[in-house]
C-alpha positions, -999 to 999 in steps of 0.1 A, spaced: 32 312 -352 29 277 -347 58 254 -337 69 222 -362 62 189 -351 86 166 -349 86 137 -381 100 111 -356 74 101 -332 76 78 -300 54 55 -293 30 58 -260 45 23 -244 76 3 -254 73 -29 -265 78 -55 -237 98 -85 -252 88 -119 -237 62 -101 -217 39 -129 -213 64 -157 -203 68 -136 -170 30 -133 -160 10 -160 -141 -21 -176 -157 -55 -155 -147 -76 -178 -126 -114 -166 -124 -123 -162 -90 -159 -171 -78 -179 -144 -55 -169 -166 -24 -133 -166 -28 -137 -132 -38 -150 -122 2 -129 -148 16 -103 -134 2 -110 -97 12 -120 -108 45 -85 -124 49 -72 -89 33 -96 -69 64 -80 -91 91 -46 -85 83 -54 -47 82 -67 -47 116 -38 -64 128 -17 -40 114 -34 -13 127 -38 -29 163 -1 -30 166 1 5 152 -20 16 176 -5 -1 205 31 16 196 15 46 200 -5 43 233 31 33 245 49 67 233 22 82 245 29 66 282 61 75 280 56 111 272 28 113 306 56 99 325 81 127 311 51 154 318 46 146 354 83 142 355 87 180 340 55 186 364 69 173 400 102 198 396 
């Protein structure tokens, strides 16, 4: 037997009041600001994982000094 439905529905998104106001103007981008900028977006990634990288070759040295520490006794 199949359920009612409901007589009050809901609507998929609320209405934003004064939505627009809040958003910047679109500014078309041409294809070289388009690479430029996801070169600029690569660079920053590798620089992120660089120093990510780095943190972790230093626990890493820390945990061959406790091994040859746990080694030697």
């Amino acid at each position: 037997m199949p359920l009612p439905k409901p007589n009050d529905p809901k609507p998929a998104h609320p209405p934003i009041s004064g939505g627009k106001a809040d958003r910047k103007p679109w500014k078309k981008k041409s294809p070289v600001e388009v690479v430029l900028e996801q070169a600029e977006k690569l660079k920053a990634e590798i620089a992120e994982g660089e120093e990510e990288l780095k943190a972790k070759r230093k626990q890493l040295q820390k945990f061959e000094e406790a091994k040859k520490i746990f080694e030697a006794s």
